[in-house]
C-alpha positions as CSV (number, residue, x, y, z in Angstrom):
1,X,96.4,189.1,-109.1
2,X,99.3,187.1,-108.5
3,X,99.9,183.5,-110.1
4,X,99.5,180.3,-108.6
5,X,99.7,176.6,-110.0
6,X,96.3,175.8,-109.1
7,X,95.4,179.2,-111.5
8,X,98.2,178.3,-114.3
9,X,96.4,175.2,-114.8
10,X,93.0,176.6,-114.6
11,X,94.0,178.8,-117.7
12,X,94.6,175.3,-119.6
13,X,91.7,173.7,-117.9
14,X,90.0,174.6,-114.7
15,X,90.2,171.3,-112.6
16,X,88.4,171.9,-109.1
17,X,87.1,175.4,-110.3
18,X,84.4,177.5,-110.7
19,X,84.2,179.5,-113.8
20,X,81.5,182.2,-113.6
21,X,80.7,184.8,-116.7
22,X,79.8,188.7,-115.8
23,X,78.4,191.5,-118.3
24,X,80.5,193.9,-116.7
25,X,83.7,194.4,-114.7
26,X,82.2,196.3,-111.9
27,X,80.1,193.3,-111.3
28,X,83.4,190.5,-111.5
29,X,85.2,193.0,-109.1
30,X,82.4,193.4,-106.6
31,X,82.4,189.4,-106.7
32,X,86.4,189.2,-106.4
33,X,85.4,191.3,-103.2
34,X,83.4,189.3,-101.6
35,X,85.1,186.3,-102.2
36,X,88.0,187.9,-100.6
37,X,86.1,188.4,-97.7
38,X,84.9,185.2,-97.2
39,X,88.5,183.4,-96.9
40,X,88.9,182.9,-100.6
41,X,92.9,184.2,-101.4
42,X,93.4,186.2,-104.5
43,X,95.7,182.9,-105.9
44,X,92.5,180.9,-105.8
45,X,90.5,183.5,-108.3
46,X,91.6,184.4,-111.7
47,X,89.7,187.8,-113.6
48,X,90.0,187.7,-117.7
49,X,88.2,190.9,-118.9
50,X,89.0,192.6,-122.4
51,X,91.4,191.7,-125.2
52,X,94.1,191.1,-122.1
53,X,91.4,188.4,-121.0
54,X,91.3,186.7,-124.5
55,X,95.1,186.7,-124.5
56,X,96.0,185.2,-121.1
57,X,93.1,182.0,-121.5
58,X,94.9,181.3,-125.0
59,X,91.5,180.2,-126.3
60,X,93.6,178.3,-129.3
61,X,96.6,177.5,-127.4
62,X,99.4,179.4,-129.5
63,X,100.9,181.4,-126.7
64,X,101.9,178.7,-124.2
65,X,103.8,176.8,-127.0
66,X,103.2,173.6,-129.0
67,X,102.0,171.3,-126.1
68,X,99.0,173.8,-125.0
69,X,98.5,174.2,-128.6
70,X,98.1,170.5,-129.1
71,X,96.3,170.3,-125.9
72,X,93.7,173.0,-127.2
73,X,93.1,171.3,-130.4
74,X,92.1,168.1,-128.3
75,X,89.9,170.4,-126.7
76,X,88.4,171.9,-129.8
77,X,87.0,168.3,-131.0
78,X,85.9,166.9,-127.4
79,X,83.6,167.7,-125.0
80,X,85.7,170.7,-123.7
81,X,84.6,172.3,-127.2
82,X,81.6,173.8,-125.8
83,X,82.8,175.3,-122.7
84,X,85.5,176.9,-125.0
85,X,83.1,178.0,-128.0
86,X,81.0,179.3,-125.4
87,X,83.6,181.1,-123.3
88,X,85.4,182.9,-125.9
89,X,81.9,184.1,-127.6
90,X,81.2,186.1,-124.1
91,X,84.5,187.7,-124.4
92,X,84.1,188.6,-128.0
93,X,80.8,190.4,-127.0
94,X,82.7,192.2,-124.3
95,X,81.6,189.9,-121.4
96,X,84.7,188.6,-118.3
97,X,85.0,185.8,-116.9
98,X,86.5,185.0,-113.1
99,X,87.8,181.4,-112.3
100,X,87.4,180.6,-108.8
101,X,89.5,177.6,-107.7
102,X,87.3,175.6,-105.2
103,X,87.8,171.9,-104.4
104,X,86.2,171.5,-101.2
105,X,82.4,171.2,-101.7
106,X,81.5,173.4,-99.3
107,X,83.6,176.0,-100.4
108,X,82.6,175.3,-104.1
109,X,78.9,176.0,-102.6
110,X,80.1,179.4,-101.0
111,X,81.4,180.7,-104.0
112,X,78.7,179.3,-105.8
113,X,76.5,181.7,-104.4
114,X,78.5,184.9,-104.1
115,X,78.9,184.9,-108.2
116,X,75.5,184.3,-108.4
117,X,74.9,187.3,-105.7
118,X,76.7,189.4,-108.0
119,X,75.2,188.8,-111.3
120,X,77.6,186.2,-112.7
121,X,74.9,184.7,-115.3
122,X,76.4,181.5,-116.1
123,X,79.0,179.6,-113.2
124,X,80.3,176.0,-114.0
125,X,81.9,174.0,-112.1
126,X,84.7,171.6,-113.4
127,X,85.4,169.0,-111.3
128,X,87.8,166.0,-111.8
129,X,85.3,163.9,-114.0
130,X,82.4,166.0,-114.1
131,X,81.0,169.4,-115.2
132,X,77.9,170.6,-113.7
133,X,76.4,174.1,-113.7
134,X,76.3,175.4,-110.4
């Protein structure tokens, strides 16, 4: 998939995004499909499956240099620690996770309900200055 800035920041934090968690990559890809289908571009969606996965979302910030890594620690003592905690457990037990970048309502809705269509069995959204489960 190609990289975007609304995906480069969803890697640090995923403003305006859904994030949606898949016990297998058949399942992810089948979603990234679908989505496709229904107008979303593959810039707006961002897979992390494997080892790879775990490297590109940075979970403690030391690839992307020392301002992601401070950002990261920030992360680790506030609120974002869940989401984080929880994330990077699914990808330790061989789960993936697909960010879906979705700022319009109705389009957050849309995608909402293709992950859940294809057996994503957690999706968050992270708005501006909330978090809700979707």
């Amino acid at each position: 998939m190609s990289e975007s800035e609304p995906v480069q920041r969803a890697e640090v934090f995923p403003t305006h995004s859904l994030v949606a968690a898949f016990h297998s990559v058949d399942a992810m890809n089948a979603a990234i499909d679908e989505l496709s289908k229904q107008g979303f571009a593959r810039n707006e969606m961002r897979s992390f499956a494997g080892e790879e996965g775990m490297n590109k979302i940075d979970f403690d910030g030391t690839a992307r240099g020392s301002a992601a890594e401070v950002l990261r620690s920030l992360q680790h003592i506030g609120a974002d620690c869940t989401y984080l905690e929880r994330y990077e457990k699914y990808m330790t037990d061989g789960d993936c996770i697909l960010m879906v970048h979705a700022p319009q309502k109705d389009r957050k809705q849309i995608a909402a309900d293709i992950l859940r269509r294809h057996s994503a069995y957690r999706v968050t959204y992270f708005g501006m200055l909330v978090i809700e489960e979707v």
